[in-house]
C-alpha positions in Angstrom: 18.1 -11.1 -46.5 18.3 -7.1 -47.0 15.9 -5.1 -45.5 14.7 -3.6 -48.7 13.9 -7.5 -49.4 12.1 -7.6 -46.7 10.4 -4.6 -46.6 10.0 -2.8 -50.0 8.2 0.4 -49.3 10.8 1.6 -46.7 10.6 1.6 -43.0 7.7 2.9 -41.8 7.0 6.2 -40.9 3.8 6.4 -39.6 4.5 5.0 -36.4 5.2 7.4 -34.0 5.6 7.1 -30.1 3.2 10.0 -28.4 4.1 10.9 -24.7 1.2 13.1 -22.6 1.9 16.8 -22.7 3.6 18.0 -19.7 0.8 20.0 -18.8 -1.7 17.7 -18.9 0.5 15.3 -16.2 -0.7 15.1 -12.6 1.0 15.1 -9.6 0.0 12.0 -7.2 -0.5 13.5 -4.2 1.1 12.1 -0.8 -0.7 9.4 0.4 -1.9 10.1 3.9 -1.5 7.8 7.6 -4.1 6.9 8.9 -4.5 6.8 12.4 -6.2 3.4 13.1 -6.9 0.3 11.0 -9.0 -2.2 10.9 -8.0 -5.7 11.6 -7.2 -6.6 8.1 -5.8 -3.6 7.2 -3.5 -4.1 9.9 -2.6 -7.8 8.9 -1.5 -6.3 5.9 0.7 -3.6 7.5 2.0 -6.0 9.7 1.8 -8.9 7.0 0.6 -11.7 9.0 -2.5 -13.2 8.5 -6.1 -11.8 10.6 -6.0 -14.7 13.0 -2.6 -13.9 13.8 -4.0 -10.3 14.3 -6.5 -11.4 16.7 -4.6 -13.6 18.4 -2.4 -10.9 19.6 -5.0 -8.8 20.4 -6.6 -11.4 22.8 -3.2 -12.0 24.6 -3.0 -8.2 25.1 0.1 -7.9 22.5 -1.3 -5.7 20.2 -3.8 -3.2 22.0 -7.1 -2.3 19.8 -9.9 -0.5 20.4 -13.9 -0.3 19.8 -15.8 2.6 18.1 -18.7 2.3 16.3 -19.1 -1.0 16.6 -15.4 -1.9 14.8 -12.2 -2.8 16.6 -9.7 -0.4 15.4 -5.8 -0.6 16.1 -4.1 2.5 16.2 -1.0 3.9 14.4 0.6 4.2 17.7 -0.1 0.6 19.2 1.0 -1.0 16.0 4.2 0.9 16.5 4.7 0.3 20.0 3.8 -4.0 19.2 6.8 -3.4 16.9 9.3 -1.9 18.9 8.2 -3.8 21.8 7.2 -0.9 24.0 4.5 -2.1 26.7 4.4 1.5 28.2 3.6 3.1 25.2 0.7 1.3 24.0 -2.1 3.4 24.4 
């Protein structure tokens, strides 16, 4: 079939793609560290599951910490499990 078959008024022209102004665009800003996580927060980062999480922090693998009544792993110890650093682990 031909197109003007098809479509006998023409192509249309009322569609039109619109893209935000420039200006009105925002920069994401930078997401930043944190310095301690939760357990599941950690599971995540690490991807392994909570129980693994806890499990290694029982054998004394993957130091944590608690403060207000949360056990929090820092930025550091998570590191330090992953390189395999004993001394380092705060």
């Amino acid at each position: 079939m031909i197109f003007e078959e098809l479509f006998p008024s023409g192509p249309r022209t009322d569609l039109t793609i619109r893209y935000p102004r420039t200006d009105q665009l925002r920069i994401a800003e930078p997401a930043q560290e944190k310095m301690a996580y939760g357990v599941r927060e950690a599971a995540k980062t690490l991807n392994v599951s909570e129980r693994t999480v806890w499990s290694l922090v029982k054998t004394g693998e993957l130091r944590s910490v608690i403060r207000a009544g949360r056990r929090l792993i820092t930025r550091q110890n998570i590191e330090a499990f992953l390189e395999g650093d004993n001394e380092r682990r705060i």
